[in-house]
C-alpha positions, 0 to 999 in steps of 0.5 A: 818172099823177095826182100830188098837189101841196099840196091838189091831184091834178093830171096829171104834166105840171101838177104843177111845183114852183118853182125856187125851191122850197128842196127844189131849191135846196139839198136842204132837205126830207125824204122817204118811199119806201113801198110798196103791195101788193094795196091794203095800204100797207105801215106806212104809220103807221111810215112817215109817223112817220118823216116828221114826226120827220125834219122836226120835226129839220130843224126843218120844220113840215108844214102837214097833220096826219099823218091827212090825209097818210095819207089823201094817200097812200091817195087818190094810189094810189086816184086811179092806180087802182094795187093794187101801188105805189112811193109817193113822199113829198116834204115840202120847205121851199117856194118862197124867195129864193136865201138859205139862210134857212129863215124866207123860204120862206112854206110847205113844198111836199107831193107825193105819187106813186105809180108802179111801180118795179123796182129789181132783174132778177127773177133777182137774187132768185133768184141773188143780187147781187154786190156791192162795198165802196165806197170813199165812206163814210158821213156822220158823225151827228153832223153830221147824224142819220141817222134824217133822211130829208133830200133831200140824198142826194149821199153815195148817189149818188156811191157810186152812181157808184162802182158803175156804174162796177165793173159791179154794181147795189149795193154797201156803204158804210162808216162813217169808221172802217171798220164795215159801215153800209148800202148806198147805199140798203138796210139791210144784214144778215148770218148767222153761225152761225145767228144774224142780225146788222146794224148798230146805229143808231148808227153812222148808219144809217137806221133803215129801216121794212123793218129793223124788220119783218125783225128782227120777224119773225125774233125772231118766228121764233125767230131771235137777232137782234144788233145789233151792229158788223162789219167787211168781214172779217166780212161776207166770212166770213158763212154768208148776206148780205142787204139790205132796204129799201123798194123792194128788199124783202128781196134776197140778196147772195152775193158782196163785192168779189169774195169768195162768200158762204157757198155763193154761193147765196141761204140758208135763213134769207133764204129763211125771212124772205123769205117771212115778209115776203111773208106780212106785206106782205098785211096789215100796212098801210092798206087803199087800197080801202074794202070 
C-alpha cells in the first residue's frame, strides 16, 4: 500500500503522523470517505467541496488548492494501481504543543489512502439488515453543524458500542428531541405509500454526497421525494427502509427494534434505486486512468 502524506507517496509503514499532530490529540481535522469504481471516483468534485467547506467552518486552511487535492486523490488510487476503491481523505490541523490553540500548529497534515473495504456480508444486500434505535443521540447543530465532517466522531462510535452489544451491524440514532436522524454512519430513507422520505439537513445531519444522488435519481425517476421529519413509530410502519452512505452504498433495512418492515424483504423501490445507483457510479466521477 502506497499512502499519500503532505507532497509524499510513501509505504504504509513510513507514512506516520506526529503525536503531536492535533487531528490525534483532540480530533481537530476534518475528513472525506470516497470511493472509486471501475477507475471512476465517484463525485469526487461533490466531495472534496464538502471537504474545503467543512474546514473553512472549522476555520482550518488546507495548504493545496482543491485541483491539486483532486489530483492527490486520483494519483493515490493510480500509485495502488486499484480499479475499485474506499478512499480516505484526512486534512487535520497539524503537528502543535499540548495546548488547544489552533494558532501553535505550523501546517495542517494531508493524507490520503486507498484501500478495499467491505462494510457489509453480501447477503445483507440481498436479505436486508436488522437494526436497532440507539439510545446515544445525536449532537445538537447548534453546538457543532453537522455539515462538518470533523475527526471527532465519539458520538458514532459509542452508539457503535451500543450495536455490538445488541448483535446487529447498524442501527439509527435520533435526534435530542426523539426525530429519526441517521445512522452511526449512513443517511437514512424510508417508503411510505409510494413516496420517498428522509430526514431534513436540519435536524443535524450530514448532508451525505450518496443522499443527494439517491434523491437525484429518484426525482429523476419520477419518484416524490420529501424531506421531512419522522419518528420510530413512522419508521416501524414504512412499506421499505433503507440507508446509504459511501462505504455502504444503498443497503435495505427490514427490521427496527425488532419490528418487520413491510413484508421483511428488500422492496421494489430500493431495488429500482439501487440499480440506478449501479448505473451512476460507472460514470459519474473522475476518470483515475487517462485513456
Amino acid at each position: 500500500m502506497i499512502v499519500y502524506l503532505d507532497g509524499q507517496y510513501l509505504p504504509r509503514e513510513q507514512a506516520v503522523v506526529s503525536v503531536f499532530d492535533h487531528g490525534f490529540l483532540y480530533g481537530d481535522g476534518v475528513f472525506e470517505g470516497i470511493r472509486s469504481y471501475g477507475g471512476v471516483v465517484f463525485r469526487l468534485k461533490e466531495h472534496l467541496v464538502r471537504l474545503y467547506e467543512s474546514a473553512k467552518t472549522v476555520g482550518l486552511a488546507i495548504p493545496i488548492s482543491l485541483a491539486e487535492m483532486e489530483e492527490v486523490v486520483l494519483e493515490t488510487v493510480r500509485r495502488n494501481k486499484l480499479q475499485d476503491a474506499y478512499i480516505r481523505l484526512v486534512v487535520s490541523r497539524g503537528a502543535g504543543d499540548l495546548g488547544l490553540d489552533p494558532r501553535n500548529c505550523a501546517k495542517p497534515t494531508i493524507v490520503c489512502i486507498a484501500a478495499s473495504i467491505n462494510l457489509y456480508p453480501r447477503a445483507m444486500y440481498e436479505n436486508g439488515l436488522e437494526v436497532i434505535i440507539t439510545s446515544t443521540r445525536k449532537n445538537r447543530p447548534d453546538v457543532l453543524s453537522p455539515r462538518v465532517k470533523s475527526l471527532n466522531y465519539l458520538s458514532n462510535i459509542m452508539a457503535k458500542q451500543e450495536l455490538a452489544l445488541a448483535g446487529v451491524l447498524e442501527g439509527i440514532v435520533l435526534t435530542a428531541d426523539g426525530y429519526v436522524a441517521e445512522a452511526t454512519a449512513d443517511n437514512v430513507f424510508m417508503v411510505k405509500n409510494g413516496k420517498l422520505y428522509t430526514p431534513p439537513k436540519f435536524l443535524g445531519i450530514l448532508e451525505g454526497v450518496t443522499r443527494n444522488a439517491v434523491m437525484d435519481l429518484a426525482k429523476q425517476a419520477g419518484i416524490e421525494v420529501r424531506e421531512e421529519v419522522f419518528t420510530a413509530h413512522d419508521l416501524y410502519n414504512a412499506d421499505e427502509a433503507f440507508f446509504s452512505g459511501t462505504a455502504a452504498e444503498l443497503i435495505p433495512v427490514v427490521k427496527v427494534d425488532g419490528r418487520t418492515i413491510g413484508d421483511g424483504k428488500p422492496g421494489p423501490l430500493y431495488k429500482q434505486l439501487m440499480e440506478a445507483f449501479r448505473a451512476l457510479t460507472k460514470w459519474d466521477g473522475a476518470k483515475v486512468y487517462k485513456e
